[in-house]
Backbone as CSV, one residue per row, in Angstrom:
resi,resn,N_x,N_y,N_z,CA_x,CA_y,CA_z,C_x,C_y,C_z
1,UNK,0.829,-1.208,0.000,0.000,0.000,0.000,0.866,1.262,0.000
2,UNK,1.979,1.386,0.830,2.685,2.505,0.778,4.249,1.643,1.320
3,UNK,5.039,1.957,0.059,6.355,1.355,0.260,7.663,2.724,-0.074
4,UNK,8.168,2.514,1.135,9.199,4.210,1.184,10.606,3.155,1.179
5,UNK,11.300,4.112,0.225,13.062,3.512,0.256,14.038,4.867,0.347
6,UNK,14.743,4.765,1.344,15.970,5.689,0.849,15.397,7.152,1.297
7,UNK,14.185,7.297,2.253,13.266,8.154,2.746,14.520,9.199,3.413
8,UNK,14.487,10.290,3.421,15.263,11.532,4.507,14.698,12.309,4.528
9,UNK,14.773,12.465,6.192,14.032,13.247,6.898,14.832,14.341,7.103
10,UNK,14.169,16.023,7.338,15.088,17.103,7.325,16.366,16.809,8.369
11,UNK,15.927,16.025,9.343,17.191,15.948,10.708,17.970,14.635,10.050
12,UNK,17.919,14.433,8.569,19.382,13.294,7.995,18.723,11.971,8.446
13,UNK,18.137,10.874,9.527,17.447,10.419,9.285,16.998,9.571,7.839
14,UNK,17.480,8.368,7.607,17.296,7.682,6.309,16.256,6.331,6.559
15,UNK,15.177,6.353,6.123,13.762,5.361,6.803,13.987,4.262,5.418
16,UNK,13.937,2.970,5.556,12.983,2.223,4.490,11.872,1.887,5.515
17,UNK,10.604,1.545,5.103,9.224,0.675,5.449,8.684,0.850,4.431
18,UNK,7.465,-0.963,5.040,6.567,0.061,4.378,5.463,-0.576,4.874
19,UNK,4.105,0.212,4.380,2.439,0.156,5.398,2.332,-0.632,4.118
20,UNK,1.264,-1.970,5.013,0.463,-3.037,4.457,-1.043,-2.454,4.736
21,UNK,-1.953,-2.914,3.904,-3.652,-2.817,4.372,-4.114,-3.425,5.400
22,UNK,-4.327,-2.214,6.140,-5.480,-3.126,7.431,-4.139,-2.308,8.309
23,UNK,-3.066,-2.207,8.684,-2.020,-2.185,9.202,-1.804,-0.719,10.087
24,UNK,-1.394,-1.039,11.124,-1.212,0.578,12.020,0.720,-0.075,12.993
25,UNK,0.969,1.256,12.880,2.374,0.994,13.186,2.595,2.214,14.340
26,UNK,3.478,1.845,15.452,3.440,2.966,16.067,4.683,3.178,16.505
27,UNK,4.901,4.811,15.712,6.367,4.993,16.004,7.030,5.421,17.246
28,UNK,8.127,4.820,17.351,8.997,5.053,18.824,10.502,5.352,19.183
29,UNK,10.962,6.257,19.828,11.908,6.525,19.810,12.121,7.619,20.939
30,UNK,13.246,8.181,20.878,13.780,9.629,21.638,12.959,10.575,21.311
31,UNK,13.002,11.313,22.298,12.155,12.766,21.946,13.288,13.571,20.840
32,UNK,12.743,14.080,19.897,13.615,14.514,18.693,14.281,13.984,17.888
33,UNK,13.876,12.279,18.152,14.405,11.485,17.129,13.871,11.921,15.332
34,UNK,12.575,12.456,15.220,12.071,12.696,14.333,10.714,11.814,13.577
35,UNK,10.207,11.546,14.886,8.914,10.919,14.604,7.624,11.810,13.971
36,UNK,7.691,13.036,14.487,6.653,14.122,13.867,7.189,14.727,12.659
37,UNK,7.988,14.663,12.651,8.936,15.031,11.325,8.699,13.941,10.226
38,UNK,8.801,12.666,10.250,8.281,11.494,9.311,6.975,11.633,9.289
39,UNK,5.883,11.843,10.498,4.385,12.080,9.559,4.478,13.420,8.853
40,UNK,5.225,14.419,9.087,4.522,15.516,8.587,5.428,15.517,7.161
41,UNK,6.376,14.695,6.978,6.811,14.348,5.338,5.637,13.837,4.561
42,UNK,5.224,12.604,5.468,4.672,11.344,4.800,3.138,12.057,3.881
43,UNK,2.980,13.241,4.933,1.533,14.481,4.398,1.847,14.699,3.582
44,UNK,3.204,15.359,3.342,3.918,16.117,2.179,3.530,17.690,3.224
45,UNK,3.784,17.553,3.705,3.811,19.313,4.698,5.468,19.563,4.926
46,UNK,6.232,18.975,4.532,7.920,19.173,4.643,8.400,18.548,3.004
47,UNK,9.550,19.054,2.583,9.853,18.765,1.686,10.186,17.253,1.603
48,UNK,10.127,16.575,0.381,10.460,15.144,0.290,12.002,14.487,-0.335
49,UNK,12.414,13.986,0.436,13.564,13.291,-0.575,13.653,11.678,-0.546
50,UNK,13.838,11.260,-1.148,13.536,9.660,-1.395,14.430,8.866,-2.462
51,UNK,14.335,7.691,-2.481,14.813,6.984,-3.601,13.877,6.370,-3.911
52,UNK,12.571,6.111,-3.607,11.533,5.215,-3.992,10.320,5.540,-3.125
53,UNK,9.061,5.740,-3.314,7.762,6.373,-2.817,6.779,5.872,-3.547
54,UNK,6.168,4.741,-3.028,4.772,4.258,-3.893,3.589,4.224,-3.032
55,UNK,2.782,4.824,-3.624,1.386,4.755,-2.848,0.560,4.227,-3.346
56,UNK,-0.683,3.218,-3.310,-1.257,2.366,-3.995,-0.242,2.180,-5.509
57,UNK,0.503,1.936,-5.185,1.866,0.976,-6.161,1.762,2.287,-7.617
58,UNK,1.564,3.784,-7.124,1.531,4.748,-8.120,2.985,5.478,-7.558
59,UNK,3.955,5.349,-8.297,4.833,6.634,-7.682,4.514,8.237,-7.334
60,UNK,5.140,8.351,-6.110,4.704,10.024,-5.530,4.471,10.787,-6.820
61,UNK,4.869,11.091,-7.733,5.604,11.831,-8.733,4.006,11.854,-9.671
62,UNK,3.220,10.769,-9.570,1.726,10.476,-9.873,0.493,10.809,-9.480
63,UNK,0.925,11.609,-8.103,-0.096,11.824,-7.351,-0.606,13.260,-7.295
64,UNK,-1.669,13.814,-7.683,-1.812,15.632,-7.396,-1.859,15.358,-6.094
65,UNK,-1.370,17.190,-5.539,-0.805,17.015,-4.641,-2.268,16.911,-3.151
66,UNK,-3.585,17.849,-3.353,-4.641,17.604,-3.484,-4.991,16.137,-2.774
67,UNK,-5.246,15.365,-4.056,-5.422,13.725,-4.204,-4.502,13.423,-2.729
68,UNK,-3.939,13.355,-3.143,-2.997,12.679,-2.291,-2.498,13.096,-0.506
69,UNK,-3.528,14.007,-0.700,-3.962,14.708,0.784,-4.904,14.512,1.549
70,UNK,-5.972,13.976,0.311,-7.294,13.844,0.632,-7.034,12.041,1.207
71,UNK,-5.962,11.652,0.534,-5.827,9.904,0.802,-4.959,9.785,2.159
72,UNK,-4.017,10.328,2.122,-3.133,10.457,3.418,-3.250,11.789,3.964
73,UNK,-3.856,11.499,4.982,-4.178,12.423,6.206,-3.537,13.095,7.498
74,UNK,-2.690,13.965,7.409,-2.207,14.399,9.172,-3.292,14.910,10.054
75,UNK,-2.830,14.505,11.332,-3.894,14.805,12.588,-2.632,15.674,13.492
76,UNK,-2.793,16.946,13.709,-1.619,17.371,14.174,-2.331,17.095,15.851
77,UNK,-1.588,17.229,16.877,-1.678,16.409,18.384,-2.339,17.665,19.169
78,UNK,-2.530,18.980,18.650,-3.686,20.459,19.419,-4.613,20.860,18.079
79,UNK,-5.463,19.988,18.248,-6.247,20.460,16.354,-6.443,21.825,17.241
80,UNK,-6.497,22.574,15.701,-7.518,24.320,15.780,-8.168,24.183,14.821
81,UNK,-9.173,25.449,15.258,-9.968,25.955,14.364,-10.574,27.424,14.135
82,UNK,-10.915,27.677,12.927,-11.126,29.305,12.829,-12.422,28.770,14.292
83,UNK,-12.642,30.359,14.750,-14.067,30.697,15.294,-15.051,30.066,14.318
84,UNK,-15.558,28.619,14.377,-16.849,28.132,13.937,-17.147,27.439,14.701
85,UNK,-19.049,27.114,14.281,-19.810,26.116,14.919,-19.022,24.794,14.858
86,UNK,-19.736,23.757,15.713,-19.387,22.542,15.352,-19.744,21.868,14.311
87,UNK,-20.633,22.040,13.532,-21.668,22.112,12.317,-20.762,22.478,11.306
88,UNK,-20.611,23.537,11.586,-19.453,24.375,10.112,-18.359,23.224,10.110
89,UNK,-17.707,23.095,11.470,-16.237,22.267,11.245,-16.439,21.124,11.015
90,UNK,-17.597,20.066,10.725,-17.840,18.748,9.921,-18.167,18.887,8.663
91,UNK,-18.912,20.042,7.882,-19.606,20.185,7.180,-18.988,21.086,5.923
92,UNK,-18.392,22.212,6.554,-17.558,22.936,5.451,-17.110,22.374,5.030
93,UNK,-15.976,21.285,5.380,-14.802,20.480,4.383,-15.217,19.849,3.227
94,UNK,-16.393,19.417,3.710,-17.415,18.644,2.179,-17.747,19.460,0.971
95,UNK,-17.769,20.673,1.271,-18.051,21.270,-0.194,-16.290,21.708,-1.143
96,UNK,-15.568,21.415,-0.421,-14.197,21.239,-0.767,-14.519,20.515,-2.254
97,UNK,-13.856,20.832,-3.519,-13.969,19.937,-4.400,-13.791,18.485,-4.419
98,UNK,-12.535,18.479,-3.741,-11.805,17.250,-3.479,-12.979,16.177,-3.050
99,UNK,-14.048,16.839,-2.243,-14.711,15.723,-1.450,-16.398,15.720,-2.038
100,UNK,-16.352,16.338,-3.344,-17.786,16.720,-4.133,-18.399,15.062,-4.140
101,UNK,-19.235,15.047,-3.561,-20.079,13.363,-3.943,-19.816,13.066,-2.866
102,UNK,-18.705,13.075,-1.958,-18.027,12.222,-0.792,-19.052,11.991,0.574
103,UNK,-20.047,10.947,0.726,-20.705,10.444,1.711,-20.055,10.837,3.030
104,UNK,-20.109,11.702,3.634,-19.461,10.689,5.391,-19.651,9.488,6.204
105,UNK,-18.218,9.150,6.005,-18.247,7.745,6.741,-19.444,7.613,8.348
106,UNK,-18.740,8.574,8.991,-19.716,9.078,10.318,-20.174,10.233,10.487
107,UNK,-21.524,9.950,10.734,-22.105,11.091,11.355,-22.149,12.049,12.573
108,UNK,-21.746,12.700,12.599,-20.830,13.814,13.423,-22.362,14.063,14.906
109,UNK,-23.304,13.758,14.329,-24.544,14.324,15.079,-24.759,13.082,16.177
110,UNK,-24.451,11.767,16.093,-24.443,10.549,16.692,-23.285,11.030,17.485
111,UNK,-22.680,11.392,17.890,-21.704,10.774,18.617,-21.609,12.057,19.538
112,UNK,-22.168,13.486,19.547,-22.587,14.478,20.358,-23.165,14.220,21.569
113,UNK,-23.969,13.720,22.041,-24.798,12.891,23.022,-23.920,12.083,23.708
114,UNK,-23.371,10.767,22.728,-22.757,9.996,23.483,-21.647,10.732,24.226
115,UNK,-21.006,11.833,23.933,-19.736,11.712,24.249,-19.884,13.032,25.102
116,UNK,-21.417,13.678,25.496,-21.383,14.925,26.108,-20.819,15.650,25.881
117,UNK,-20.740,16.081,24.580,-20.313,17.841,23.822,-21.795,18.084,23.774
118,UNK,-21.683,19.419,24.788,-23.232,20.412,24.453,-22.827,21.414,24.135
119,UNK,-21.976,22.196,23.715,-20.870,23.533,23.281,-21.389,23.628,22.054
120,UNK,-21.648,24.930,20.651,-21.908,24.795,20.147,-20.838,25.080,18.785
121,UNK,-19.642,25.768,19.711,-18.723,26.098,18.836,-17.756,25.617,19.029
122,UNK,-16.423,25.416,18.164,-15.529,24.385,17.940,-14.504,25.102,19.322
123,UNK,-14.419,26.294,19.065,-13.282,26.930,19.955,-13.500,27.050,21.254
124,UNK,-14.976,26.341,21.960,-15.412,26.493,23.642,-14.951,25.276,24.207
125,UNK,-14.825,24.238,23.240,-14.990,22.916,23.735,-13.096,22.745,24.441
126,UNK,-13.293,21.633,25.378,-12.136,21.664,25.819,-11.081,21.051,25.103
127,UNK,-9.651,20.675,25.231,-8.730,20.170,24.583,-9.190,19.159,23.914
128,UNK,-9.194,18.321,24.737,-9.642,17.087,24.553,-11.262,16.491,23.519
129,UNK,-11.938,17.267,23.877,-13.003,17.449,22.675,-12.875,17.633,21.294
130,UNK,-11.896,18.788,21.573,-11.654,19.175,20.170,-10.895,17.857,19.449
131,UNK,-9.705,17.003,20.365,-9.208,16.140,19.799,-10.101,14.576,19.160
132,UNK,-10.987,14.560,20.068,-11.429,13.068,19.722,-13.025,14.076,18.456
133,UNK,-12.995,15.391,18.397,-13.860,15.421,17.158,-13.285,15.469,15.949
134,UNK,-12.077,15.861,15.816,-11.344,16.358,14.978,-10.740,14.884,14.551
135,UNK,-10.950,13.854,15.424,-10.553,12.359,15.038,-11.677,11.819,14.296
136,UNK,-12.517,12.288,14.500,-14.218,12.091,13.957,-13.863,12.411,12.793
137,UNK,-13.992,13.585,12.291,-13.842,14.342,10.971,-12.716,13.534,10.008
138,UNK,-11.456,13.086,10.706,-10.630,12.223,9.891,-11.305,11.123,9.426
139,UNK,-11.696,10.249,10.348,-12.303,8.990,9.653,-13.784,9.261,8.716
140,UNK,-14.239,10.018,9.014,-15.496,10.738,8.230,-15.233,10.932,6.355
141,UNK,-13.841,11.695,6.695,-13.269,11.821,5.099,-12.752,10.552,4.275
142,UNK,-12.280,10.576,3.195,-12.197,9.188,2.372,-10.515,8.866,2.190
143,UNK,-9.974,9.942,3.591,-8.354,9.240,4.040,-8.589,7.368,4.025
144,UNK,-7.342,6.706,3.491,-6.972,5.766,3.773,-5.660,5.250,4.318
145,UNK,-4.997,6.348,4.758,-4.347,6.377,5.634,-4.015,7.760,6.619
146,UNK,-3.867,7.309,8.047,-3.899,8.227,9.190,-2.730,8.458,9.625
147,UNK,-2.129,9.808,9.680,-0.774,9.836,10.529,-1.191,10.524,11.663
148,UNK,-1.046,10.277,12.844,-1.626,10.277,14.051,-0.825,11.073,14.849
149,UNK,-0.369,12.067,15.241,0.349,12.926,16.507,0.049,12.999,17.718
150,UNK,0.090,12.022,18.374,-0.417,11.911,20.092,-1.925,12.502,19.686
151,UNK,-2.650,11.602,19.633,-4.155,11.204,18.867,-4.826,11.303,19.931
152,UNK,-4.084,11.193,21.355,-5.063,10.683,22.569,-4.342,11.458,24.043
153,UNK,-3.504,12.222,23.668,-2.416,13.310,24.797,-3.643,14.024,25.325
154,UNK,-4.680,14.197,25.336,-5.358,15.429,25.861,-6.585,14.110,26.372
155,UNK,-7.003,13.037,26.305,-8.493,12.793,26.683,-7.873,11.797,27.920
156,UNK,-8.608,11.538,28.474,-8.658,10.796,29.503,-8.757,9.135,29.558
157,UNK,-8.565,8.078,30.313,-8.354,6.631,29.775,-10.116,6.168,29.163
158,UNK,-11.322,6.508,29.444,-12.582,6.157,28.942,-12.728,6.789,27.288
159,UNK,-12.227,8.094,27.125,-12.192,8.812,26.173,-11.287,8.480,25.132
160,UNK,-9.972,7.411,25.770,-9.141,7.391,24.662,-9.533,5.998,24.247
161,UNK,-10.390,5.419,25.074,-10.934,3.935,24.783,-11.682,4.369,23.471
162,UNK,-12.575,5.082,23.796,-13.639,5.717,21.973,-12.846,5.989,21.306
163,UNK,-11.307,6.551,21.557,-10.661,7.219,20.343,-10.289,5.964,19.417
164,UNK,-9.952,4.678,20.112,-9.426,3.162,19.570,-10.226,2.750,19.060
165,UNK,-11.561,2.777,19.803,-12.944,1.449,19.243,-13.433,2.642,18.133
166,UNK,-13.283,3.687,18.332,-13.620,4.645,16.380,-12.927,3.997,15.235
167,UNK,-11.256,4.127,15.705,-10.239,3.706,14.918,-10.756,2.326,14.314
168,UNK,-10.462,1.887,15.025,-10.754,0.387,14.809,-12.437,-0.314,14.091
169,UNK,-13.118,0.323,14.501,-14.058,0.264,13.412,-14.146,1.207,12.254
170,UNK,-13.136,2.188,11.702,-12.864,2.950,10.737,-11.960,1.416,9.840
171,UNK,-10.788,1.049,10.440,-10.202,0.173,9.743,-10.838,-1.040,9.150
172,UNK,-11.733,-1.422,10.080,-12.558,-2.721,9.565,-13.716,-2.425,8.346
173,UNK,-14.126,-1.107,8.554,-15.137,-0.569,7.516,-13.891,-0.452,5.894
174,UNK,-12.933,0.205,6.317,-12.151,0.334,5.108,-10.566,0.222,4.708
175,UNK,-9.967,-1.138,5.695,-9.103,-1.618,5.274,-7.723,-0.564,5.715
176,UNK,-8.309,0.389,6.234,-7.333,1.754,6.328,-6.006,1.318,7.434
177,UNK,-5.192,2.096,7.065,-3.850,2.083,7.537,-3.714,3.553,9.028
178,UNK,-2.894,3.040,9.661,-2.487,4.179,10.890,-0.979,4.270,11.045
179,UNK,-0.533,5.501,11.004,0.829,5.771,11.593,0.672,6.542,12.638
180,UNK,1.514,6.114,13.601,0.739,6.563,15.489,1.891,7.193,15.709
181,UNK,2.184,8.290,16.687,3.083,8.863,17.737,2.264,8.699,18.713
182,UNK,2.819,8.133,20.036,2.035,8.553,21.308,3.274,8.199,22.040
183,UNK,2.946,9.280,23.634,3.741,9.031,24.581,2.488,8.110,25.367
184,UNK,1.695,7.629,25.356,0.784,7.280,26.563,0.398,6.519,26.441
185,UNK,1.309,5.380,26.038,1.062,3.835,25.849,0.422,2.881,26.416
186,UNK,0.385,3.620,27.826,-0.814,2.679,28.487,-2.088,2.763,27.952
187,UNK,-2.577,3.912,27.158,-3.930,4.006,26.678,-3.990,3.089,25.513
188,UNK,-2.858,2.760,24.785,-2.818,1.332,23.606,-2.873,0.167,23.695
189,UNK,-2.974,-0.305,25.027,-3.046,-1.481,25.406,-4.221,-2.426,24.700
190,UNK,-5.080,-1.827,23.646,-6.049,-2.644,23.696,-5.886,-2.447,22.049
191,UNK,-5.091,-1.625,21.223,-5.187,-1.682,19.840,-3.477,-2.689,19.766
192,UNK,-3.564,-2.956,18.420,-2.554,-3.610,17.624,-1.991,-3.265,17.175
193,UNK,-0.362,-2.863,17.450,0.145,-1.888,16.247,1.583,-2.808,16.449
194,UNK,2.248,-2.194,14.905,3.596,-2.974,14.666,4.831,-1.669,15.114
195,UNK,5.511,-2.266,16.030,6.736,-1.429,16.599,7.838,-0.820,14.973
196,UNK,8.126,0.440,14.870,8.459,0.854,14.071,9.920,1.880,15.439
197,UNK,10.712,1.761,15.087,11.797,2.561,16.320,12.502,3.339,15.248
198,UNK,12.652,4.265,15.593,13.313,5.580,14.907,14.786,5.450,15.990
199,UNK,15.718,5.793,15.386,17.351,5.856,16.369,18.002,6.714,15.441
């Protein structure tokens, strides 16, 4: 699904892997080893250098840049947002061209209740809200793969349980891939991921 060779990262850093379907990997290492630095390449939000980059077996070089944003997804670890409703911040992104026709996977209005957001705007809600909605909105879009920045640093151990059992029924619905940073590994205890170590 996504096979990297000869990958460098701005801090020199030289990666081969690569993500299989269905597959979540979670990277580990030193603080400043350059784990946020490899998702925010893998976005294309930092410049790229490589010897080999295939994504559904299309070389990078194939992909608008667009497309290929809309497929691989960053989740940065403090989402923001302009001053909008919660409404606007599920809903605007859809009239985006990119996502013209594009169903949502989930419905943003189900999971308000369950999860006690009564706030009506994106910028009242607390850290942690904002994070597990803004995790909503990812799997909602037609990403098939997730690069994850401490996905779960702000919610609490019940809250980061929904952030997994979302995940995890996002992957089973569509085969989708995860690249994880987290310091708070005890909250992973219950997902599957393949050790990836950065040195």
């Amino acid at each position: 699904m996504l096979n990297i060779e000869g990958l460098k990262l701005p801090n020199n850093l030289i990666l081969d892997f690569n993500l299989r379907i269905g597959e979540s990997i979670l990277l580990k290492g030193e603080n400043g080893v350059g784990k946020s630095l490899l998702l925010k390449s893998l976005a294309r939000l930092l410049p790229l250098e490589y010897k080999k980059f295939q994504y559904l077996e299309k070389d990078l070089s194939s992909w608008n840049l667009q497309e290929y944003r809309s497929q691989i997804l960053y989740l940065p670890p403090s989402p923001t947002a302009q001053s909008m409703s919660i409404e606007d911040f599920f809903e605007v992104i859809f009239k985006m061209k990119i996502y013209e026709g594009h169903k949502p996977l989930y419905l943003y209005r189900d999971y308000l209740d369950k999860w006690k957001i009564t706030n009506s705007h994106f910028n009242e809600l607390s850290s942690g809200q904002k994070q597990i909605l803004s995790l909503l909105r990812a799997v909602s879009l037609k990403a098939r793969v997730l690069l994850l920045d401490e996905p779960v640093a702000h919610l609490d151990t019940g809250m980061a349980a929904e952030a997994f059992n979302l995940l995890r029924d996002w992957q089973i619905k569509t085969e989708g891939q995860i690249i994880l940073v987290s310091h708070a590994e005890s909250k992973l205890e219950q997902f599957q991921f393949r050790d990836l170590r950065l040195s």
